[in-house]
Backbone as numpy.savetxt, mean C-alpha at the origin, in Angstrom:
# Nx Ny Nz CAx CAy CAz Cx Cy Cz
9.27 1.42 18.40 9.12 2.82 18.69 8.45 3.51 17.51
7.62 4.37 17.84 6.88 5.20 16.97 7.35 6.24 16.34
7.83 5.85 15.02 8.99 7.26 14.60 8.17 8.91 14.50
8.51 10.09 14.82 7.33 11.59 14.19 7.50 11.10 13.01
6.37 11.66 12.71 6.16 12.19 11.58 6.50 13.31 10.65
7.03 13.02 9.13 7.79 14.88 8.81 6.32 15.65 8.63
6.86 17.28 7.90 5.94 17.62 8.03 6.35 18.33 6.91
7.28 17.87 6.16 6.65 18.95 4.85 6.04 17.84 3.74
5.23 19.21 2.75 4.07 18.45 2.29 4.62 18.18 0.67
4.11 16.64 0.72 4.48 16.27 -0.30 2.79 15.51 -1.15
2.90 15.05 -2.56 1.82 14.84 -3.03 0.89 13.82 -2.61
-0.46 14.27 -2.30 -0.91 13.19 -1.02 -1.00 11.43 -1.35
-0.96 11.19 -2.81 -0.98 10.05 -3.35 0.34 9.24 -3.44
1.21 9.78 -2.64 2.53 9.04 -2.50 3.15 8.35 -0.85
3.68 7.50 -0.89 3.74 6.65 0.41 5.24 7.89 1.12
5.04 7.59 2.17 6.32 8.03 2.78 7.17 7.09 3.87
7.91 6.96 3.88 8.34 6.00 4.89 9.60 5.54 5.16
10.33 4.55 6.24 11.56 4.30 6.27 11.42 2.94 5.51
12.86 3.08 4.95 13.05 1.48 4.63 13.35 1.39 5.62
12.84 -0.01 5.90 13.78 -0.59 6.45 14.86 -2.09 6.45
14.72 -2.30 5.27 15.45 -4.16 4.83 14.83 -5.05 3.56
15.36 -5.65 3.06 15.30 -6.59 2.01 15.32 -7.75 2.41
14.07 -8.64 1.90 14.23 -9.74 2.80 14.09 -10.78 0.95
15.29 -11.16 0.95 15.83 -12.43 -0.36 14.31 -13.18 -0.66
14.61 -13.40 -2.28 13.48 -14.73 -2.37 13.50 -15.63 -2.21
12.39 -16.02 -1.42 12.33 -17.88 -0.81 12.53 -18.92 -1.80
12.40 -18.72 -2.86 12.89 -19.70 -3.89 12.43 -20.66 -4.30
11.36 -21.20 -3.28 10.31 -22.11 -3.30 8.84 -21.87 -3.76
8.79 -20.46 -4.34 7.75 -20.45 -4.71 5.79 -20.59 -4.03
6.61 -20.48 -2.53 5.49 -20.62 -1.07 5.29 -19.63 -0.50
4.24 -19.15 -0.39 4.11 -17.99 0.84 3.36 -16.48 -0.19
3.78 -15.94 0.69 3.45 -14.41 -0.04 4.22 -13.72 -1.13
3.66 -13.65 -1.93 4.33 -13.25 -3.26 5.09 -14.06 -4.18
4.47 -15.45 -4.05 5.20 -16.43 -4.17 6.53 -16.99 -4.43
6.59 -16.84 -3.56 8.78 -16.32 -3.08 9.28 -15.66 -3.62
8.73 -14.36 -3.79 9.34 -12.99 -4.62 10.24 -12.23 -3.57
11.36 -11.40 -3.61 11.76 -10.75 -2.84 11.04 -9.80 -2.18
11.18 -8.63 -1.43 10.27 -7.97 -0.85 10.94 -7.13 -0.14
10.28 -6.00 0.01 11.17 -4.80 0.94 10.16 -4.52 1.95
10.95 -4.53 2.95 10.29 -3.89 4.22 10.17 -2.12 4.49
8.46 -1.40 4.63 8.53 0.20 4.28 7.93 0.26 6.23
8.30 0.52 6.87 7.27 1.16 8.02 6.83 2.46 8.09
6.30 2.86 8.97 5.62 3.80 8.14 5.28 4.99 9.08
5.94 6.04 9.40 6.51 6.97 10.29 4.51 7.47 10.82
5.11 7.57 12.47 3.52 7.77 13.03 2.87 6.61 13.43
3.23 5.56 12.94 2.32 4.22 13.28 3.32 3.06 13.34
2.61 2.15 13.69 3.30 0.78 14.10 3.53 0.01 12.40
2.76 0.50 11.33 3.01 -0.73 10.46 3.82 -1.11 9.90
4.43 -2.29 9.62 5.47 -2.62 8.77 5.09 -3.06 7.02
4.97 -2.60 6.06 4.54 -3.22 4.94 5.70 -4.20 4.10
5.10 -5.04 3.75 6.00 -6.08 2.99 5.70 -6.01 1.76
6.52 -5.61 0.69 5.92 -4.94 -0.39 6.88 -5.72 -1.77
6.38 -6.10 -2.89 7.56 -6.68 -3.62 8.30 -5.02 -4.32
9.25 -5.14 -4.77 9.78 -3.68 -5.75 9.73 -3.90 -6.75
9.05 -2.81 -7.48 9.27 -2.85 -9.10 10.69 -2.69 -9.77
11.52 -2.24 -8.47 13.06 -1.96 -9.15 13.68 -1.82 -8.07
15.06 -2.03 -8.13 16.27 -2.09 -6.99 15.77 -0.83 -5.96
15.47 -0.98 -4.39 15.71 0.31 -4.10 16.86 1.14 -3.89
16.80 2.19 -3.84 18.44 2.34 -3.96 18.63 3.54 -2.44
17.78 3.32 -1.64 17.83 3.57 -0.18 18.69 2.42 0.63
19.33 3.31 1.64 20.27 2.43 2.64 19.09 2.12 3.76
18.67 0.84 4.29 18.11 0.37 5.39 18.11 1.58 6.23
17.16 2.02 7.22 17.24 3.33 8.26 16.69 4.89 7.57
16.62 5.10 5.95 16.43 6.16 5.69 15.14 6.20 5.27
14.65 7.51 5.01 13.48 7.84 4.42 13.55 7.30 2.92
11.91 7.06 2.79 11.91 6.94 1.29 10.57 7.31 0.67
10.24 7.74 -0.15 9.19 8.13 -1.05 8.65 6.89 -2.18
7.46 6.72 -2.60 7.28 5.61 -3.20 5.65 5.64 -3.31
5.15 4.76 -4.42 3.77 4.54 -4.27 3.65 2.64 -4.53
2.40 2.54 -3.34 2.57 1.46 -3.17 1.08 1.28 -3.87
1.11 -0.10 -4.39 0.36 -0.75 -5.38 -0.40 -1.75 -5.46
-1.98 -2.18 -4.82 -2.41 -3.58 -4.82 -3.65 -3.13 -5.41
-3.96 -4.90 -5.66 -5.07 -5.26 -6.62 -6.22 -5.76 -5.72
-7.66 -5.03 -5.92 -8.71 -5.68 -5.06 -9.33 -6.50 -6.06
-9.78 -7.76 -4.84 -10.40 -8.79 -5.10 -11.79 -8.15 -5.73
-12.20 -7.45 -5.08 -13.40 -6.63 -5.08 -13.71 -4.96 -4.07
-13.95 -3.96 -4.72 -13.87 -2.75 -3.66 -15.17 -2.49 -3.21
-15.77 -2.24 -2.06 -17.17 -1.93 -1.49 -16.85 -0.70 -0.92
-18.19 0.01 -1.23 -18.25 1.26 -0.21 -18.68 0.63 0.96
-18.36 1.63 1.81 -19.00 1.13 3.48 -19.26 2.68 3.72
-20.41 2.62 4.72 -20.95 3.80 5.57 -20.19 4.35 6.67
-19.30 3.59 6.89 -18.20 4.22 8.43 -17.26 3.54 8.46
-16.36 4.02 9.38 -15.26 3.08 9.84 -14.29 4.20 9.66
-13.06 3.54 10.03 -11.75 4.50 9.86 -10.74 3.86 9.04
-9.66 4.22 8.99 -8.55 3.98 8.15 -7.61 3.03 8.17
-7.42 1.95 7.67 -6.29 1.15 8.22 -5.88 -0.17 7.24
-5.11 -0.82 7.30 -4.12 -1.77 7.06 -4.44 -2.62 7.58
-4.37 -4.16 7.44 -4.34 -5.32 7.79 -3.34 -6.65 7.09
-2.76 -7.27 7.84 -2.16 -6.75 8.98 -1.29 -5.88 9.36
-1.07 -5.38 10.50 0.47 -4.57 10.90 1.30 -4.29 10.26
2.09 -6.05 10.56 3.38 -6.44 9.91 3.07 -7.64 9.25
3.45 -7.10 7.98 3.47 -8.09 6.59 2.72 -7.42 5.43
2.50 -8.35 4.42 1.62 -7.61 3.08 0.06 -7.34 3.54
-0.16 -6.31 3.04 -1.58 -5.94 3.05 -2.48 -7.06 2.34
-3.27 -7.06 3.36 -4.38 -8.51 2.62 -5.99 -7.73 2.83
-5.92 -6.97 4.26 -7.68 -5.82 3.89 -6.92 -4.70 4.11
-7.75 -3.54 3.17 -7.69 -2.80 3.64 -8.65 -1.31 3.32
-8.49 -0.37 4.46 -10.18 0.59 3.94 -9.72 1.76 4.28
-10.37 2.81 3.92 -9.95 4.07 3.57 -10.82 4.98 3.05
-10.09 5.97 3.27 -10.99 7.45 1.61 -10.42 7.31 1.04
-11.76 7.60 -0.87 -10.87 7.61 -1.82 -10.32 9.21 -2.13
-8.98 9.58 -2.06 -8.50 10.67 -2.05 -8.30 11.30 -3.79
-8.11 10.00 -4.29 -8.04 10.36 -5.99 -8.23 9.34 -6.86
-8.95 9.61 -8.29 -9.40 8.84 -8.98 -8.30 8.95 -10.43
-7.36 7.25 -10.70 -6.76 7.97 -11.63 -7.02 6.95 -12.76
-6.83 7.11 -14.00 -7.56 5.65 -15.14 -7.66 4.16 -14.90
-6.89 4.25 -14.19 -6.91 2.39 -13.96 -6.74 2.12 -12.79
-7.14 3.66 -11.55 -6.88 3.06 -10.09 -7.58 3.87 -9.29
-7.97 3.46 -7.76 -8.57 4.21 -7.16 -7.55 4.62 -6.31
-6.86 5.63 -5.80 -6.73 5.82 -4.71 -7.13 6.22 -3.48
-6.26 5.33 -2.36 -7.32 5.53 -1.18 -6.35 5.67 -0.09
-6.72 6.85 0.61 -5.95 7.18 2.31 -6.14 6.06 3.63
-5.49 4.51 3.50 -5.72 3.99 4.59 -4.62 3.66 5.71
-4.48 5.76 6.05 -3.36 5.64 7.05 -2.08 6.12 6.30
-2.07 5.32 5.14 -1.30 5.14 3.65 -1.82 5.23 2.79
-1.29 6.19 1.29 -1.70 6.03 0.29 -1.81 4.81 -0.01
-2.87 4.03 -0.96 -2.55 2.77 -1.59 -3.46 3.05 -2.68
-2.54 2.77 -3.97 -3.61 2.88 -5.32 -3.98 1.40 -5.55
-4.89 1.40 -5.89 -6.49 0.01 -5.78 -6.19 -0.17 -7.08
-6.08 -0.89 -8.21 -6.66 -1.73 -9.03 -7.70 -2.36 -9.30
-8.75 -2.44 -9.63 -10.60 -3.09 -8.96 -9.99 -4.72 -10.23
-10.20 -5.84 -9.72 -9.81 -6.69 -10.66 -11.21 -7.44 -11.22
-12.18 -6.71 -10.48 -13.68 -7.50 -10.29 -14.45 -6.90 -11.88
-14.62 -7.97 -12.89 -14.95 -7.36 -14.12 -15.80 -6.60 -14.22
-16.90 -6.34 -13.47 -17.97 -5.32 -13.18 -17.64 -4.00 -12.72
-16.35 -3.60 -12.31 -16.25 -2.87 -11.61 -14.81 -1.85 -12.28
-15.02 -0.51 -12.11 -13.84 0.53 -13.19 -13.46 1.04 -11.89
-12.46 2.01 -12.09 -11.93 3.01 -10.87 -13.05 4.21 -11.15
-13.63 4.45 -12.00 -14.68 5.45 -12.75 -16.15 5.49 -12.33
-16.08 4.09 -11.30 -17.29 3.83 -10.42 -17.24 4.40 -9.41
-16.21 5.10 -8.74 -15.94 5.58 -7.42 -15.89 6.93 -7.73
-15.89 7.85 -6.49 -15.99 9.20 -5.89 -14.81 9.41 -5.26
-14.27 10.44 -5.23 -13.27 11.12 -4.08 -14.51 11.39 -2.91
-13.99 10.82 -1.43 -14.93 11.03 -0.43 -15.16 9.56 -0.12
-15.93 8.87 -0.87 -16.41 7.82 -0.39 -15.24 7.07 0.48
-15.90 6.70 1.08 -15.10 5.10 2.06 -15.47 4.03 1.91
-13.97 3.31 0.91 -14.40 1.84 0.37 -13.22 0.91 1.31
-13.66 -0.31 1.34 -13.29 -1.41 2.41 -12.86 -2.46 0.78
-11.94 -3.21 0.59 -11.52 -4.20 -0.05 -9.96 -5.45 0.66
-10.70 -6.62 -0.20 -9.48 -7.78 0.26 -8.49 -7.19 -0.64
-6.63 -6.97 -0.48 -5.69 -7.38 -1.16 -5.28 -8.31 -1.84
-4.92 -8.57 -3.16 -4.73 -9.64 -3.49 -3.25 -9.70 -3.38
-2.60 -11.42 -3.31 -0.95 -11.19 -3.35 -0.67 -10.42 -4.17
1.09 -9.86 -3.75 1.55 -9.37 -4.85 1.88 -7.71 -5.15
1.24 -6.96 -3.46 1.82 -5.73 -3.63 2.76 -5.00 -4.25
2.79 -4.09 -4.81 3.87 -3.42 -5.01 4.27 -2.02 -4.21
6.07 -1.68 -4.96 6.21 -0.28 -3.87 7.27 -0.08 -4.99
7.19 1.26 -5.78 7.88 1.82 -6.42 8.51 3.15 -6.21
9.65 2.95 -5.83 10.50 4.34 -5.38 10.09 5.35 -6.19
10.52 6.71 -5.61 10.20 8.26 -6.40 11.64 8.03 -6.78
């Protein structure tokens, strides 16, 4: 089910969303995040579920709102001429994803895809200082998201 959306306004570079669960580390060192723990954020208005590691305990009960900025590293960031906003995949960690950049901050781009997500550029050619607010850039995720509570 598609939760509304709130409507009071908060700073546009911050995630909003329900927790919803903690899913333990695999222990094996396989998979996404290489068996790091991970919190589940969905994301009020849309279908997505993000799988995100935490920089720190959340201290939300499963079902509630939560505030947070979520955190990945591009392989490489491209502008593109069109397209719209979005996440890939759905449900699980972000691996593409494209957007506007809404704000430029020293060591990150941020970009509106659907969701705030601040960019990291990991590509040595490339600064957050290369980009524009406006433009629409398309990049791969690398493992390893993050989501740090307000």
């Amino acid at each position: 089910m598609i939760t509304p959306a709130p409507t009071n306004k908060i700073d546009p570079r911050l995630c909003r969303g329900i927790y919803e669960r903690t899913i333990a580390a695999k222990g094996h060192g396989i998979g996404d995040s290489n068996g790091a723990e991970h919190v589940v954020i969905s994301i009020p208005d849309t279908s997505y579920e993000l799988h995100l590691v935490p920089t720190a305990p959340v201290t939300s009960k499963p079902g509630n709102r939560i505030i947070g900025t979520v955190r990945v590293s591009a392989r490489r960031i491209d502008e593109v001429q069109s397209g719209g906003r979005y996440l890939e995949p759905v449900f699980g960690r972000p691996r593409r994803v494209q957007g506007r950049v809404i704000a430029i901050e020293p060591d990150a781009v941020v970009v509106n895809a659907g969701v705030p997500v601040w960019v990291k550029p990991t590509d040595a050619r490339q600064s957050a200082a290369n980009f524009a607010v406006g433009q629409i850039v398309s990049f791969d995720a690398l493992d390893g998201g993050t989501f740090t509570q307000q």
